[in-house]
N, C-alpha and C positions, 0 to 999 in steps of 0.2 A: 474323417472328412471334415468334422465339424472344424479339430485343431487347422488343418489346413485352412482353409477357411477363413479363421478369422487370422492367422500368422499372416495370409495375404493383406488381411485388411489391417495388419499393424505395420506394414510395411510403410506404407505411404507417410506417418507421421512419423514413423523412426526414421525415415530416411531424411525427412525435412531438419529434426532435430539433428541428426546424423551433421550432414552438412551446414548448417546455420546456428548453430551452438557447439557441439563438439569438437568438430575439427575449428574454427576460432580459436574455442580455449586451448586446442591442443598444440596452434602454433602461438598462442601467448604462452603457454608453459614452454614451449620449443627457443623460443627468443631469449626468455628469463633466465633458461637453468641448460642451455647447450651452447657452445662455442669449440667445433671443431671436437665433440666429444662432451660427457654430461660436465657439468661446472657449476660452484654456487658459489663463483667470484664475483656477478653481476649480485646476488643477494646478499653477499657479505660487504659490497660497497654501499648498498642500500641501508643496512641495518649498521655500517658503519660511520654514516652519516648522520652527525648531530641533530639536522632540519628534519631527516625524515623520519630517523627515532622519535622526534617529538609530534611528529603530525600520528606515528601510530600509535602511541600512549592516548594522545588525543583522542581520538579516532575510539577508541575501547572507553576511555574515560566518559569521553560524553556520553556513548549510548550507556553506559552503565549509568551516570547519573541522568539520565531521560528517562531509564527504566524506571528510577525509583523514585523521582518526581512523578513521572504516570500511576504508577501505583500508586503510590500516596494520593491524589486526585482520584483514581476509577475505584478504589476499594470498599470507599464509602456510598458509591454510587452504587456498585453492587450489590453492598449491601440492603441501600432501601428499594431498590428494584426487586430484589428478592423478597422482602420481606413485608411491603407494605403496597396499599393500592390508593389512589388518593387523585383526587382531581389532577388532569393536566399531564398524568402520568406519561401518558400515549404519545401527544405534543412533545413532550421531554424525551422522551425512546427515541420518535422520530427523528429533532433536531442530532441525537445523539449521530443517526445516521451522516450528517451533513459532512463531516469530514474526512471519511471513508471519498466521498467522489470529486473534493476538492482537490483543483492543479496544488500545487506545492508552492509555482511563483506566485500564484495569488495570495496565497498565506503570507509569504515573505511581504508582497506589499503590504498587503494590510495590518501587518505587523508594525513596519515602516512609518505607515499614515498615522500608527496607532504613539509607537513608543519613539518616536524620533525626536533629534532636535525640534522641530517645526510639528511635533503632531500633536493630536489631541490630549493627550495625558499631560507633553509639556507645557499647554496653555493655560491645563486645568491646575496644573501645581505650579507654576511659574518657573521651572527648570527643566531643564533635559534630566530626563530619569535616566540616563545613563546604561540603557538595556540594549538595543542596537547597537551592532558591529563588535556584541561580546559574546560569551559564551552562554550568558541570561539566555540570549534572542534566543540562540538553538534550542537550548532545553524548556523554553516555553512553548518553542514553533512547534517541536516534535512532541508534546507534552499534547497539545491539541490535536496534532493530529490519530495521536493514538490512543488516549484515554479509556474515547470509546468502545475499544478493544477490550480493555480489561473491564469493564461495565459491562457488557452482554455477556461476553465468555463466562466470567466468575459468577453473572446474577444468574445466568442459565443453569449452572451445576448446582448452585445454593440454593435454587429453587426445590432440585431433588434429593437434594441431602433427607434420611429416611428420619421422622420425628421421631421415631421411637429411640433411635438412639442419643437425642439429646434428653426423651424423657425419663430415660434409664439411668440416663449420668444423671437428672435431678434428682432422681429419689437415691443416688450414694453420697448427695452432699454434694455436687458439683454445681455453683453456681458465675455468671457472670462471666469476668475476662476467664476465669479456668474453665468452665466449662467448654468457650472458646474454643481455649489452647489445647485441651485437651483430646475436643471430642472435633469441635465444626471443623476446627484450623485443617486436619489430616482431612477430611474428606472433602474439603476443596480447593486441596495444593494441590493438584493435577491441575484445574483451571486455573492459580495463579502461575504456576508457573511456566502454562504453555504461552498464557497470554504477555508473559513478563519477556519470553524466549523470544518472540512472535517480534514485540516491541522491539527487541532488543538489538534484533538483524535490520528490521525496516530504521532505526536509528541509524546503525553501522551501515549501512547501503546508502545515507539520505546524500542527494546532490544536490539540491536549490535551496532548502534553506540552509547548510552551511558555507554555500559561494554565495549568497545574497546576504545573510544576516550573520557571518561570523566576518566580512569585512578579513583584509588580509592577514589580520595575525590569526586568528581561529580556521584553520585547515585541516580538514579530513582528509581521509585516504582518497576518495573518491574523488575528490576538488585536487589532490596533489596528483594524481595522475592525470587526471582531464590535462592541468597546466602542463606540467612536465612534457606531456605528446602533442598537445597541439599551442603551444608555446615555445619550449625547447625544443620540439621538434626530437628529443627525447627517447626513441623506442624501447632502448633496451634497458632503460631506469624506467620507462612507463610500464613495461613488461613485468620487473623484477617485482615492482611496486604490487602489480595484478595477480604473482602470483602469492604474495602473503597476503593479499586481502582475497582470494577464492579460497586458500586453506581455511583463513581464518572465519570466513562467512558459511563456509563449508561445512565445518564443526559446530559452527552454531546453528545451522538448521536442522544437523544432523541430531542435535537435542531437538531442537524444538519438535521433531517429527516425531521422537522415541517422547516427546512429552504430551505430543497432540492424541498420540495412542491410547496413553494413558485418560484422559482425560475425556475423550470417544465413549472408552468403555464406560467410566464413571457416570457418563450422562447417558447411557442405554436405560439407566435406573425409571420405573415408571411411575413410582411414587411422586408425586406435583405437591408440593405442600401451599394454600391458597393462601397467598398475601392476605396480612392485615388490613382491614378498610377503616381510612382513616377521618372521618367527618371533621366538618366545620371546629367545635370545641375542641377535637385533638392537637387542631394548626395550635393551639394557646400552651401547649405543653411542649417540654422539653423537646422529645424524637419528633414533634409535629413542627418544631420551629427550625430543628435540624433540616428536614425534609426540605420544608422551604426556604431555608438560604440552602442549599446545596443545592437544588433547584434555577436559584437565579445563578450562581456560581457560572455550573453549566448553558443557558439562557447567554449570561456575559461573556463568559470566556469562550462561548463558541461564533456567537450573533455579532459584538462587537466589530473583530477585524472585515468580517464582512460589510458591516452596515457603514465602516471609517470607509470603506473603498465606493460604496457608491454614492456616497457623500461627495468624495471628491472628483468623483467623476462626472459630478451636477457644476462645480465651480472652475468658473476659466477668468484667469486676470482675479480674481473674487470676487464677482460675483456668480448667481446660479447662472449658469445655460446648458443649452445642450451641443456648442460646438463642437465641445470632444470626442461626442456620439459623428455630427456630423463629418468630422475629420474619419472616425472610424471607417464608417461606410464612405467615404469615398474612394471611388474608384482610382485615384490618379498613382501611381508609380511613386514608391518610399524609396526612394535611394538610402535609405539607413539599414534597410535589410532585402533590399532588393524586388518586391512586389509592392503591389498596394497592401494595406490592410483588410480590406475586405478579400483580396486573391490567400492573404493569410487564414482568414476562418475559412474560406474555400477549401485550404488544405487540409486543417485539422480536422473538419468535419470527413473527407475523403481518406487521411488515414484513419479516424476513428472507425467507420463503417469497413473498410480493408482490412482493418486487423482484427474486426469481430469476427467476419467469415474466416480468414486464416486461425483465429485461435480457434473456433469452434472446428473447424475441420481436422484440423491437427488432435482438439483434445476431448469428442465427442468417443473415438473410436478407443481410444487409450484408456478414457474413464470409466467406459462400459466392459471390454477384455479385463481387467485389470480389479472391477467388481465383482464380476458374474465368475468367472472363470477361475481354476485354480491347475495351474502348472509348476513346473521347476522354475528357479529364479525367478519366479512374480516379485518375490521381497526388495530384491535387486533391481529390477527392471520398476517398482515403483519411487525407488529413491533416484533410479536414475532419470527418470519421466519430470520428476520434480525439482532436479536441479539447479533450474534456471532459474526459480526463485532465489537460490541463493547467491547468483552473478549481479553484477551492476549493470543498469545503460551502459556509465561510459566503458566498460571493461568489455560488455558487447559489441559495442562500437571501436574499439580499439583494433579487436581482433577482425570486425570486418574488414578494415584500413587494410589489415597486415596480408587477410587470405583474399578480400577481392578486388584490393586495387587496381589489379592486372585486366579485369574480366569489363565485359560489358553493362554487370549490372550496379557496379560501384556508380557513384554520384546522382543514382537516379531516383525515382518514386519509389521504386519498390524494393532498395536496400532500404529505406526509411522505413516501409510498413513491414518490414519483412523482421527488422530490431524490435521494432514495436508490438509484433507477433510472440517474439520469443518472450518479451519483457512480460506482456500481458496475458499471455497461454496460460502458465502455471494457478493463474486465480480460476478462469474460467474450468481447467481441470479439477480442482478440488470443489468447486460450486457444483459440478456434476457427480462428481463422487458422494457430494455428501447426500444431494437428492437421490443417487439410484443407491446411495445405502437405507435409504427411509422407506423405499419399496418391497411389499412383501414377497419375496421370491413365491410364494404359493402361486400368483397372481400369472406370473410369467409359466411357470408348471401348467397352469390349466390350458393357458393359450397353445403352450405345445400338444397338450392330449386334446384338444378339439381340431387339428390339421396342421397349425399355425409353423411356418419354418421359423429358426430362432432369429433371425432377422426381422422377419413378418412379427414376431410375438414384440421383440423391441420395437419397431415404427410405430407399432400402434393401439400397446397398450404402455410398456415403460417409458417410453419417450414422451407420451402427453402428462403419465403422471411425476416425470421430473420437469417438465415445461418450466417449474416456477423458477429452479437451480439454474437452468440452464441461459434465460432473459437476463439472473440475477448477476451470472456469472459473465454474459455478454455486453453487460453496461457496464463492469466492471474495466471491462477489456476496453470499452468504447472511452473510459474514464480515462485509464493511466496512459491510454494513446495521446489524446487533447493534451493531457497534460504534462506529460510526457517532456524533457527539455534535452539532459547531455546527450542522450545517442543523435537525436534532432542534431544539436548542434555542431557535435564531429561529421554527420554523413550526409546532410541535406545540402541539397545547390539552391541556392540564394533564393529561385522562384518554387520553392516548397517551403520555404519558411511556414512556421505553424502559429500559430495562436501564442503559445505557451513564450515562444523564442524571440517573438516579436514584443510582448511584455518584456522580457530581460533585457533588449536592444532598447525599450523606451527608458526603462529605469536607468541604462549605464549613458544614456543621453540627458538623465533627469527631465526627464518629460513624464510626469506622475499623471497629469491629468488623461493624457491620453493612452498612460498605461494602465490607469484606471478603469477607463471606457471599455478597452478593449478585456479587462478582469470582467466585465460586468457581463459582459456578451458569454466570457468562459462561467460567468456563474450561475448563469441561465440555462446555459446546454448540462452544467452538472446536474441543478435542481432539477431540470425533468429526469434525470437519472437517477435521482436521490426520491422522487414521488412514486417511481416506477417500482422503484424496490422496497419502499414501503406497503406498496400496494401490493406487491407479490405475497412481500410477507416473507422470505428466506434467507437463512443467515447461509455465509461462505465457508465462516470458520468454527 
């Protein structure tokens, strides 16, 4: 009875997934590789084409060196996260969080305001530094946004790395970078290289900072099918395109999952080793002066593009005002993207709160059967739950073109929330996973031998103690909604324009100040999202 039961209640989010992910992908695979019978003539003219062999070397080349630009920046961060305690550290963690809930076009601006002809860096050096509209911009943009990936992941594990094994390597003669290599390096390559893996898809998947800051020679896979289908008009080069970047995104989560495993278990370890505290006299020494420019590093490198943005969105004609707030909120009709601006955060805030209830509904019941419970095919049916992290917006959006243009719910509100659902499910699933893996099943046991149906035992003893997972995981959702841009922009009708889409309509207008303003409004609804999960206190990953 019990299996009954709950296979009823996985009904309902297999069946959503069933139709609003599967079958899309199945008719972009159906487009790409069938014509009258299976065929990979559509992919042989793909891959036999000079432009788009070069956008996919690209496309692998960037995230591969964004990976190891990230790494190179989070490694030493994890390091003294791990290892040492020192004023301001908290402050430092937290700001770490800020880029986890930042839209992606606000980055790009503030990238823009930062490293442009016209921006701050070129006034301060007297030249365009030459980093916008190249392959710089990306690998710095996506450099910040992920850093802090590899900083918590790697400083969490190197936390529990057990002392006694590096004090065993001391006493055979093992000191310094060998003791390292030897001894530290193996027992926290599970955390780098889940968080390198991790990086490495959300690179390969990025849509706004490489159509906003690689400028037209710098194209991804992502930005070349976006153009190709709703530029060419394109489908069956849009299709082919989708289905070498699903294999290929496909394979790479499919490590990152076999390395997230790994790396699970490694931090089951309970050994906590207590950071060094490092006083006032240590800042005078070498690792204490370390601490402190790596310190500002992060401070700069993450504060900066924000603080260039609301700068500018203080200045109209130059001087300060506040016009371009007042333009914000006014009500009156944008014929540049079809609503007012203010009917714009109208929206984003209305998908955001829409695709938290759809993602938690969808991935409340999945994360809990799928922890608790052990059947045939779980193994299966958890890579296949998690899939959709490794699809794109626009490749989501593609295939709703293809499967629902016929139907009544194409161009409405809730094909928008509905991409935005599938986009943003997969975080708020593993945000619950990781919390009902932190609960002690004893816990759930008693409540069944005191009366409790297993239903009754989860409502109201596991369910409040993963509360924290589950908030962390729905701001999450509430984040990459807001900011959210290609799927928005292939399936939304002109009066659902979003936040995020109405910034990209300001910038290709060159209207900075008032894409500005409107940045400044999306970086307020983030920060309450970014204080909310500091105050939880729960990581996702």
């Amino acid at each position: 009875m019990r299996f009954k039961a709950g296979y009823v209640v996985l009904v309902i989010p297999l069946a959503f997934l069933l139709v609003f992910f599967y079958l899309p992908m199945v008719d972009i695979l159906r487009l790409g590789l069938w014509d009258n019978g299976p065929t990979l003539k559509f992919l042989s003219a793909v891959l036999g084409n000079s432009y788009h062999r070069w956008v996919i070397r690209f496309t692998i080349g960037q995230a591969l060196a964004s990976t190891a630009l990230t790494l190179l920046i989070g490694l030493p961060g994890a390091y003294i996260f791990a290892k040492y305690d020192f004023p301001g550290k908290r402050v430092i963690r937290a700001i770490l969080t800020v880029p986890f809930v930042m839209p992606g076009i606000m980055v790009a601006l503030g990238f823009i305001l930062l490293f442009g002809k016209d921006g701050f860096i070129a006034h301060l050096i007297g030249r365009d530094p030459g980093i916008i509209y190249t392959w710089k911009a990306i690998l710095l943009a996506h450099a910040f946004y992920n850093f802090p990936i590899v900083v918590r992941m790697v400083s969490s594990l190197w936390q529990r790395v057990n002392p006694h094994y590096e004090e065993m390597a001391k006493t055979l003669g093992a000191r310094g970078f060998r003791l390292f290599w030897k001894v530290t390096l193996p027992l926290i390559s599970p955390a780098i290289f889940a968080s390198a893996m991790l990086t490495f898809v959300f690179c390969f998947l990025s849509f706004s900072i490489p159509l906003i800051l690689g400028g037209y020679r710098y194209v991804t896979m992502e930005v070349d099918i976006f153009s190709t289908v709703m530029t060419l008009l394109d489908f069956r080069t849009g299709s082919a395109l989708a289905v070498i970047q699903i294999t290929l995104s496909a394979l790479f989560m499919y490590l990152y999952l076999r390395s997230l495993d790994a790396y699970s278990k490694r931090e089951e370890q309970r050994v906590l080793q207590r950071p060094q505290k490092l006083g006032p006299r240590d800042f005078l020494s070498i690792k204490g002066l370390g601490v402190v420019l790596y310190s500002v590093l992060v401070f700069v490198f993450i504060v900066a593009p924000l603080l260039a943005i609301v700068y500018d969105s203080l200045l109209f004609n130059g001087h300060l005002s506040l016009e371009n707030y007042r333009r914000v909120f006014s009500p009156e009709y944008n014929p540049m993207f079809g609503v007012s601006t203010l009917g714009a955060i109208k929206n984003s805030l209305l998908f955001g709160f829409t695709t938290v209830v759809i993602s938690i509904l969808v991935a409340l019941p999945l994360a809990y059967l799928l922890n608790r419970w052990d059947f045939r095919g779980k193994r299966v049916l958890d890579v296949l739950v998690m899939l959709p992290l490794a699809s794109s917006p626009v490749t989501v959006a593609l295939g709703y073109i293809m499967v629902f243009q016929s139907t009544p719910l194409y161009y409405t509100f809730w094909i928008v929330a509905i991409a935005h659902s599938i986009i943003a499910y997969p975080f708020v699933f593993r945000s619950l996973s990781t919390g009902l893996a932190k609960i002690k099943r004893n816990l759930r046991e008693a409540a069944l031998t005191l009366g409790a149906n297993e239903w009754k035992a989860f409502l109201r003893v596991e369910l409040p103690l993963a509360l924290g997972s589950l908030i962390v995981g729905a701001i999450f959702a509430f984040a990459m909604s807001i900011a959210e841009l290609g799927a928005t922009y292939m399936l939304a009708p002109p009066e659902y324009t979003t936040m995020s889409l109405a910034v990209y309509k300001f910038l290709g207008a060159r209207h900075f100040g008032s894409a500005s303003a409107l940045s400044v409004i999306l970086m307020v609804v983030s920060a309450i999202g970014f204080l909310i999960i500091e105050k939880v206190g729960e990581e996702v990953w």
